[in-house]
C-alpha positions as CSV (number, residue, x, y, z in Angstrom):
1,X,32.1,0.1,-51.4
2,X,31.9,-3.2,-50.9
3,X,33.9,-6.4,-49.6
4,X,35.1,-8.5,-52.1
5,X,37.9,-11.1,-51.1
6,X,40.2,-8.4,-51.6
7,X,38.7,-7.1,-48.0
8,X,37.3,-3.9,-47.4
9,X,38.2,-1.6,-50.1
10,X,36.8,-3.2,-53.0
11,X,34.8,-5.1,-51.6
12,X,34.8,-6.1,-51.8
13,X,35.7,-6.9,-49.2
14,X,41.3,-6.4,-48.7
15,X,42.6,-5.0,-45.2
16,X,40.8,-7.9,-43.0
17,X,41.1,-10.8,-45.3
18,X,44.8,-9.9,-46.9
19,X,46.7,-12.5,-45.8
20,X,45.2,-16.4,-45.6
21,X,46.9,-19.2,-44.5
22,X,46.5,-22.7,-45.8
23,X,43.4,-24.4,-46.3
24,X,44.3,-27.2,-43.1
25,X,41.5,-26.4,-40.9
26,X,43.0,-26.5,-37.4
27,X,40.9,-27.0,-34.4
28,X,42.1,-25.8,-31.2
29,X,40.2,-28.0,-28.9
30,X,38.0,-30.9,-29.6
31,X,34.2,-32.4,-28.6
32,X,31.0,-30.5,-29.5
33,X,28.5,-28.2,-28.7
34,X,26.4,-27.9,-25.0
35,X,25.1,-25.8,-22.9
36,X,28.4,-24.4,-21.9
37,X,30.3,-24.8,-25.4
38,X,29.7,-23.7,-28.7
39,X,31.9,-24.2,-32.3
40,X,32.9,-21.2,-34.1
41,X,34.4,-21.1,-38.0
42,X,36.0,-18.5,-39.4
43,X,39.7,-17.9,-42.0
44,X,41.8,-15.9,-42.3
45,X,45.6,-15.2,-41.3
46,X,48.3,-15.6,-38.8
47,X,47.4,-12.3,-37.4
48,X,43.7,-13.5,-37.3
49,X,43.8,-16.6,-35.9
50,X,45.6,-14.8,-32.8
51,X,43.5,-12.1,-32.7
52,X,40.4,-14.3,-32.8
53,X,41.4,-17.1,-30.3
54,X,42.5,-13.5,-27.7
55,X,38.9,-13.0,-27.8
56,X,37.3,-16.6,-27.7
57,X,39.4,-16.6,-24.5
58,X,37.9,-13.3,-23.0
59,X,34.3,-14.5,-23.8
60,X,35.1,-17.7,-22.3
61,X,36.2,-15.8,-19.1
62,X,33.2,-13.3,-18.9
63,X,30.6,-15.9,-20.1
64,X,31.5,-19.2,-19.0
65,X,31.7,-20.8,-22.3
66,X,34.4,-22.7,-24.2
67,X,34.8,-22.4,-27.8
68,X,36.1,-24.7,-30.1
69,X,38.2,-22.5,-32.8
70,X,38.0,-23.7,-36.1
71,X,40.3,-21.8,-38.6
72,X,41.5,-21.7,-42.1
73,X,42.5,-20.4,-45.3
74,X,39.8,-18.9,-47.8
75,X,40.2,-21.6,-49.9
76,X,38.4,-24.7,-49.4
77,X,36.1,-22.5,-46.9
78,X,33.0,-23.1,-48.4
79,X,33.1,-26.2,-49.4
80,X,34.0,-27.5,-46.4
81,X,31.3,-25.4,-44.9
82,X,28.9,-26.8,-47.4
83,X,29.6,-30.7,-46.8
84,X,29.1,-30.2,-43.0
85,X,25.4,-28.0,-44.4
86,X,24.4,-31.3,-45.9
87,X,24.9,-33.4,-43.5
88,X,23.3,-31.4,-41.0
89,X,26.4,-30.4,-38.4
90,X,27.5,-27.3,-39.1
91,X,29.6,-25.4,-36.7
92,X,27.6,-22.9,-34.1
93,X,28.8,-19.8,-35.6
94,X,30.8,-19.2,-38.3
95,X,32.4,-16.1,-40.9
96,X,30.7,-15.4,-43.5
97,X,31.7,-13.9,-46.8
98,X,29.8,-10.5,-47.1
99,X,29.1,-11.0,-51.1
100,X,27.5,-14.9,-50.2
101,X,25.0,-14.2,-47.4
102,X,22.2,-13.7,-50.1
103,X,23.1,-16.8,-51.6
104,X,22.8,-19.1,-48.3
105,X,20.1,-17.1,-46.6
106,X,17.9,-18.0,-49.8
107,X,19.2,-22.1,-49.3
108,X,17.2,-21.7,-45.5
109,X,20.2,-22.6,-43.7
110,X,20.8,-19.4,-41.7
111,X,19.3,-18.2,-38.3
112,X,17.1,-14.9,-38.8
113,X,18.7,-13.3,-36.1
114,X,15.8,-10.9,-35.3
115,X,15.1,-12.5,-32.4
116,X,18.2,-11.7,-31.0
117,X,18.5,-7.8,-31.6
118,X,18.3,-5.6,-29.4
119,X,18.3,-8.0,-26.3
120,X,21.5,-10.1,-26.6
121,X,22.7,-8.1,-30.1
122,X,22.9,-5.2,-29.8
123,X,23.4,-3.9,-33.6
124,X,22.5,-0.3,-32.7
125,X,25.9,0.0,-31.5
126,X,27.2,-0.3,-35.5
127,X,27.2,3.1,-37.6
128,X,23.5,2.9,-39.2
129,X,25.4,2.9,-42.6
130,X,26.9,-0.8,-41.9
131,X,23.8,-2.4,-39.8
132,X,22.1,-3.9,-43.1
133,X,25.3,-5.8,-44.4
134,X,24.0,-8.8,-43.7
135,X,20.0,-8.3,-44.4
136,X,18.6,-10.2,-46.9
137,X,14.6,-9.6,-47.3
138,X,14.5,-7.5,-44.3
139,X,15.9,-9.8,-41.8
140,X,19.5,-9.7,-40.4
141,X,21.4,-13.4,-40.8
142,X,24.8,-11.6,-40.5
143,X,26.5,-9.3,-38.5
144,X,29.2,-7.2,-40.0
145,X,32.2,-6.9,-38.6
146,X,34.0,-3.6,-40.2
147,X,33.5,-0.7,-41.8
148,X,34.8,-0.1,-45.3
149,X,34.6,2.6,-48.4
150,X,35.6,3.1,-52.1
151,X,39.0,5.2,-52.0
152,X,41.5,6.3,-54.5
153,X,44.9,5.4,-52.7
154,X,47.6,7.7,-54.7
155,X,51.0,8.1,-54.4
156,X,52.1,11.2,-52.6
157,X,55.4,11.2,-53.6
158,X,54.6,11.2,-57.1
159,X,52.4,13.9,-57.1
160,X,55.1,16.0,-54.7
161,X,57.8,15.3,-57.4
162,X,55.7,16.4,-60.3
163,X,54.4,19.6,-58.4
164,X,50.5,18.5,-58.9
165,X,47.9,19.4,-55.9
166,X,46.8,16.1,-54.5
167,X,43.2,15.7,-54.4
168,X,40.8,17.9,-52.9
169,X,38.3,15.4,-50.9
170,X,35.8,17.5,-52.8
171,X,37.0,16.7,-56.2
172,X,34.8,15.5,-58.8
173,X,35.0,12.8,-61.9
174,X,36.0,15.7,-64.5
175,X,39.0,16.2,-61.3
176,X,39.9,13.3,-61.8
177,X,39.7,12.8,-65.4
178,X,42.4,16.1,-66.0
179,X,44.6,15.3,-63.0
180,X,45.0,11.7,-63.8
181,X,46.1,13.5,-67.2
182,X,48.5,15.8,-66.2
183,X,50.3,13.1,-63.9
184,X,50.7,10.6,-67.1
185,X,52.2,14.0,-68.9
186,X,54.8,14.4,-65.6
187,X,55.8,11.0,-65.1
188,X,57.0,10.2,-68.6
189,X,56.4,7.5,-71.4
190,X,54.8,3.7,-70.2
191,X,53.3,5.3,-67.0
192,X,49.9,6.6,-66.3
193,X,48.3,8.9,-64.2
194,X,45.8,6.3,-63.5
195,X,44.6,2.5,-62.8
196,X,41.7,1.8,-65.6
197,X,38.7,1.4,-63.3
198,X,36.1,0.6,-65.4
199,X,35.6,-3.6,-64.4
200,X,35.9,-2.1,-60.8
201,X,32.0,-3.0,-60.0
202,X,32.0,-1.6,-55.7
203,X,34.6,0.7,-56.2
204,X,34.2,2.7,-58.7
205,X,31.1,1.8,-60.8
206,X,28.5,1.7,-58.0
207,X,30.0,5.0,-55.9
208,X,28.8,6.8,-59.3
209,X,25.5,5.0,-60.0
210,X,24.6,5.8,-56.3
211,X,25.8,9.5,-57.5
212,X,22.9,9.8,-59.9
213,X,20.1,7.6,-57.5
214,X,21.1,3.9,-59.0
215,X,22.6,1.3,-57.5
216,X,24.4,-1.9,-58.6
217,X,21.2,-4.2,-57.2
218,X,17.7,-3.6,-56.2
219,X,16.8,-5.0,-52.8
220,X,14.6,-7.7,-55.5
221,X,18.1,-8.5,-56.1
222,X,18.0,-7.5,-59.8
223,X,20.2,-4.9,-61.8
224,X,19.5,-1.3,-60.7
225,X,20.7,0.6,-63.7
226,X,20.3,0.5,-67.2
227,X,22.2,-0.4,-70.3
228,X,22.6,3.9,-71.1
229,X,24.1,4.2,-67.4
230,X,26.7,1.5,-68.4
231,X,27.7,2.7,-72.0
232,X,28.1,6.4,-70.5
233,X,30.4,4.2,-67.8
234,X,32.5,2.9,-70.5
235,X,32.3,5.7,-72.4
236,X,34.2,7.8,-69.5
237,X,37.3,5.7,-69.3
238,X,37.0,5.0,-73.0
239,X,37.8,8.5,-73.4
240,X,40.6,8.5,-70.5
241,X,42.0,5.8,-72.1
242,X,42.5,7.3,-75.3
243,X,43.8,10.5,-74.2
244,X,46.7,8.1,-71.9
245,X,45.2,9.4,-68.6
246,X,44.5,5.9,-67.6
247,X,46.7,2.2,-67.8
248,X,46.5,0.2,-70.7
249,X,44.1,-2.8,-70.5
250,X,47.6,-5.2,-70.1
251,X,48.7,-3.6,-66.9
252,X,45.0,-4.7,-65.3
253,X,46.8,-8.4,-64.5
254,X,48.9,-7.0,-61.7
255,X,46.4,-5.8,-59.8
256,X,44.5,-8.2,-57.9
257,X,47.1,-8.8,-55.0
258,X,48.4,-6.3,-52.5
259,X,52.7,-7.0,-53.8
260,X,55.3,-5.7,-55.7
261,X,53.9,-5.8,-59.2
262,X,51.0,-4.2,-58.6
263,X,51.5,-1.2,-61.0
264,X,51.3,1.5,-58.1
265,X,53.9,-0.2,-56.5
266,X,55.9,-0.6,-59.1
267,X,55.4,3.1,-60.0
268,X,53.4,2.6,-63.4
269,X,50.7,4.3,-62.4
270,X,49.7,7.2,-59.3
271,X,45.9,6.5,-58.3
272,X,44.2,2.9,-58.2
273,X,41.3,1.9,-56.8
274,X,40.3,-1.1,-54.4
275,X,42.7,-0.7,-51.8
276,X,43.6,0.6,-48.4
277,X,47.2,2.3,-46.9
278,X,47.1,-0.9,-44.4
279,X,47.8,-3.0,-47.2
280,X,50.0,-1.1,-49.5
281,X,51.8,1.4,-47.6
282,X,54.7,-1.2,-46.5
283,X,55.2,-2.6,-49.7
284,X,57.1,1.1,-50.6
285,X,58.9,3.7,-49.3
286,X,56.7,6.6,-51.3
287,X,54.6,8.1,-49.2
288,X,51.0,6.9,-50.1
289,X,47.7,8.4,-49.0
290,X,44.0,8.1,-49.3
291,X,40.9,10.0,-50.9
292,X,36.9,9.6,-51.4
293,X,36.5,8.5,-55.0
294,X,35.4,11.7,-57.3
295,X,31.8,13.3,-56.4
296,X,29.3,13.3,-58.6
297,X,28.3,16.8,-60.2
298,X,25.5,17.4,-56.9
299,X,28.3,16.8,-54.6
300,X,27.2,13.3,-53.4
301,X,30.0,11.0,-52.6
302,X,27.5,8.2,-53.4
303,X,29.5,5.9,-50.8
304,X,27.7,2.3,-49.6
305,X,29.5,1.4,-46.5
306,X,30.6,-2.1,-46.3
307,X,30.1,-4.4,-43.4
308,X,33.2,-6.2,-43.5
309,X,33.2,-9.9,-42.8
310,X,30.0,-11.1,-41.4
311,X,28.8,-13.6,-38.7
312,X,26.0,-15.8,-39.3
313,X,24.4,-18.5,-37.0
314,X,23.5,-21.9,-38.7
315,X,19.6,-22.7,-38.6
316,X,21.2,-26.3,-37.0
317,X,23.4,-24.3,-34.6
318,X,23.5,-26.7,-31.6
319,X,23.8,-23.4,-29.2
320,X,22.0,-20.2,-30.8
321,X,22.1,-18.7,-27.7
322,X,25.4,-18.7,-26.7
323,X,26.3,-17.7,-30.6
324,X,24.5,-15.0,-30.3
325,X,26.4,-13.5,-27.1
326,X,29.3,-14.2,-28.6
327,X,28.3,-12.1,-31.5
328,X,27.5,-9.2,-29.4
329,X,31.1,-9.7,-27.6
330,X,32.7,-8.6,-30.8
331,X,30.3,-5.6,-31.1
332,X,30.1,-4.4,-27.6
333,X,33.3,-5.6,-25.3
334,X,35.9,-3.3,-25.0
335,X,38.0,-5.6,-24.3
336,X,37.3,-7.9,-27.3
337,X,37.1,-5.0,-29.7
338,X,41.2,-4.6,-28.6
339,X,42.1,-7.9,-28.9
340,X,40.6,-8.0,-32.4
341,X,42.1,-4.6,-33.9
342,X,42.0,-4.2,-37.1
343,X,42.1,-7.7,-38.1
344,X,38.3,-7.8,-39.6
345,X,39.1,-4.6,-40.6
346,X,38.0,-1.2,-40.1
347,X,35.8,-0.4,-36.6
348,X,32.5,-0.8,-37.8
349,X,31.2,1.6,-34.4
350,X,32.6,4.9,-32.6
351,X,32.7,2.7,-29.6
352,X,35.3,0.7,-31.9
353,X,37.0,3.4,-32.9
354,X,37.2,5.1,-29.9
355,X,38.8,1.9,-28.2
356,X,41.3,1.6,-30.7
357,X,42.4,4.8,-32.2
358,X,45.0,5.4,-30.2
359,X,46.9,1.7,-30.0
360,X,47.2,1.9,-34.2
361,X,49.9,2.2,-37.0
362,X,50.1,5.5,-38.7
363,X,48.8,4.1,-41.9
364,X,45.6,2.4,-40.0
365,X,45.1,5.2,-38.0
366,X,44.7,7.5,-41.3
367,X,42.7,4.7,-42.5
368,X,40.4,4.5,-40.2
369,X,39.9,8.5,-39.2
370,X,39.3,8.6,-43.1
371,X,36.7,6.2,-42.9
372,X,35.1,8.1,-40.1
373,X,35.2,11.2,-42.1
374,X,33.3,9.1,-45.1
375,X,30.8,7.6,-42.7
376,X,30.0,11.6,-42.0
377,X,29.6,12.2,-45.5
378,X,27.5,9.3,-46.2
379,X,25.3,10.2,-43.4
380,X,25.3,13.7,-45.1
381,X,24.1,12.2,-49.0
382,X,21.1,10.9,-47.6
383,X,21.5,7.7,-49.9
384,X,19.5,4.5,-49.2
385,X,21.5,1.6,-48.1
386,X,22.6,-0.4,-50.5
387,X,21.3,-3.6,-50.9
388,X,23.1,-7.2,-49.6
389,X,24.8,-8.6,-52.8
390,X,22.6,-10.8,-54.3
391,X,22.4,-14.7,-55.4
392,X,24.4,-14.3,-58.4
393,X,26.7,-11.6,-57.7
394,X,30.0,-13.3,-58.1
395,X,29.0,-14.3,-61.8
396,X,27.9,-10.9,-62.3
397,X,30.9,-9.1,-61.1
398,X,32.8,-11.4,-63.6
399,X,30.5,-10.5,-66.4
400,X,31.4,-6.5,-66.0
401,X,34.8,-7.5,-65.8
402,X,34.9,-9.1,-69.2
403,X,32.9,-6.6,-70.5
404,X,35.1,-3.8,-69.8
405,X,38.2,-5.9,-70.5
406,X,36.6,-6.6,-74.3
407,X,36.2,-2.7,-74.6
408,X,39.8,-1.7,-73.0
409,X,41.1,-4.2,-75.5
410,X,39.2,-3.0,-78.4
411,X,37.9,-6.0,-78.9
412,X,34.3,-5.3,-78.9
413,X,32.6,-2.0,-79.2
414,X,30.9,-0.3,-76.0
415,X,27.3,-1.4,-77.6
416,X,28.3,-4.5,-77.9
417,X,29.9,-4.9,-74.3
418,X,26.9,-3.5,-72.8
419,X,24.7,-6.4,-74.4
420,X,27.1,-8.9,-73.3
421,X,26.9,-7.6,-69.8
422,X,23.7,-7.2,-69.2
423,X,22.3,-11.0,-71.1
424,X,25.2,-12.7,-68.8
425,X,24.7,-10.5,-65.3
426,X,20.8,-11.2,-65.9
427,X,21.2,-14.5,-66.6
428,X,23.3,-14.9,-63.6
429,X,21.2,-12.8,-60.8
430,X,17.9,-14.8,-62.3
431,X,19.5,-18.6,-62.3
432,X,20.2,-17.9,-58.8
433,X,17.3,-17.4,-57.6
């Protein structure tokens, strides 16, 4: 699954990156880099910031360094980020968006960290699954942060009322397809047993391309499945959509922000896709709870592990060294693994995990022994990694989300669609290069 700005369940991405402040960047101390001090970027929330600036102060105690924190809001990230590339004073570290290291690895302006692992990084320490998040060409400029998958989050309650077995973590698409069914028939006119998935690109689409050896992207960085792949994936939720399993195409616009009207929330529909219990559990008092998304027919959950946020040194870092250990203090200290919690999301290690298990919520701690359990499985499929998101990716994801939004509004036939997608995603993964 991967991180999209949503955070870790869709990835794209979600539970670490939920809640941003404003774009104000707020420095907590001033002067540059040396020997002893170092800068170090990142957004994100209150919740963040605090967690963040806990562990600058830990690695300042242990190490001898002083960092100055630099923190924000997603937007304006980037571009701020970008004016500081160009004129050659980037900060010493900074957070990197999981979906962009492709695009600023192939620009030459971040540290191949190689030289780094295993001495001062020591990335062994991350479940194997997560370790290539932030590999581009088969060198590591990032160093994830979290741990994420592609679940169905349903509503318990829902399924309780209307007598239905909840899903089996060994169900399969054609499960799926007849239970979201049966819930649309219990819960009555203008609600579905279903979120339509089909623009869903990492949480849905590539779990069952993975299922039948595809992927999303090649490691060249190019589409890894074929224009018959992506009519059948129409085709599926076409067919769910017409028998009412699934949401209507109008009830998609609600669905990009953890609130109220998100349609599972508001109890229009009973499975979605692309989120976590950490961010949806508070916003209700139904009982909500988690599953792997369907199998494929040879039992494969076809799960890519996300890496969560990543951290990436600047070629023009004025203290690589010191970068680097602080890196590793986020992977390997105890101590800084607490203060940080569950604020870049799910442990990425079972050092992590181990550390924090026991200090969580209810709804983080079934979202992160979950996770563990999908790691297992993973580890069990025998699945390559999946490749980094490629230059391009963003346009690309947006070109499958108007395709499938033209065919859930009958506005273009799947044929069509499919031609559409695949001239604008090629277009978009080849101008980037």
């Amino acid at each position: 699954m991967s991180v999209s700005r949503r955070g870790l369940f869709g990835l794209a991405g979600g539970l670490a990156a939920a809640s941003l402040t404003g774009c104000g960047f707020a420095p907590t101390s001033g002067g540059g880099s040396s020997n002893n001090s170092l800068t170090f970027r990142w957004w994100g929330g209150e919740a963040r910031n605090k967690a963040y600036q806990n562990a600058l102060q830990i690695f300042t105690e242990k190490a001898g360094t002083k960092v100055d924190a630099q923190y924000s809001g997603y937007d304006g990230y980037f571009n701020k980020l970008n004016t500081e590339f160009a004129g050659g004073n980037p900060p010493d570290l900074f957070q990197m968006d999981t979906a962009l290291v492709s695009t600023y690895a192939a620009k030459g302006v971040l540290t191949d960290l190689s030289s780094f692992i295993p001495g001062t990084i020591h990335l062994d320490t991350l479940y194997p699954a997560v370790r290539s998040a932030g590999a581009v060409d088969g060198k590591t400029y990032g160093v994830p942060s979290g741990s994420g998958f592609a679940p169905i989050l349903y509503d318990r309650t829902v399924f309780e009322t209307a007598k239905i077995p909840i899903p089996a973590d060994t169900w399969t698409w054609d499960d799926f397809g007849r239970i979201a069914g049966e819930l649309s028939k219990a819960m009555g006119q203008g609600k579905y047993g279903s979120l339509d998935a089909s623009k869903d690109d990492s949480g849905a689409l590539q779990p069952w391309l993975r299922q039948r050896g595809k992927d999303l992207y090649n490691a060249e960085g190019k589409l890894a499945f074929g224009k018959d792949d992506l009519a059948e994936w129409f085709s599926l939720w076409e067919g769910l959509r017409k028998s009412g399993a699934i949401c209507p195409p109008e009830m998609l616009s609600g669905t990009d922000s953890a609130s109220g009207s998100h349609p599972l929330i508001s109890g229009q529909i009973a499975m979605t896709t692309g989120w976590g219990l950490a961010q949806m559990q508070p916003l209700t008092q139904h009982a909500l709870d988690i599953v792997v998304v369907p199998r494929g027919g040879n039992g494969k959950t076809g799960q890519a592990l996300s890496g969560g946020v990543l951290l990436c040194i600047p070629v023009k870092s004025k203290n690589p060294e010191a970068a680097a250990k602080l890196i590793d203090l986020f992977v390997s200290d105890v101590d800084a693994i607490k203060a940080m919690a569950m604020t870049r999301g799910i442990p990425p290690s079972g050092k992590a995990l181990d550390a924090l298990t026991s200090t969580l919520t209810a709804s983080d701690k079934r979202d992160v022994t979950y996770a563990q359990y999908v790691a297992d499985e993973v580890a069990k499929d025998g699945l390559p990694n999946a490749p980094t998101a490629p230059p391009g990716y963003n346009d690309a994801k947006t070109a499958l989300d108007a395709a499938a939004k033209q065919v859930a509004f009958g506005k273009m036939s799947i044929p069509d669609a499919v031609a559409q997608y695949f001239r604008d995603a090629e277009a978009a993964l080849n101008g980037a290069k």
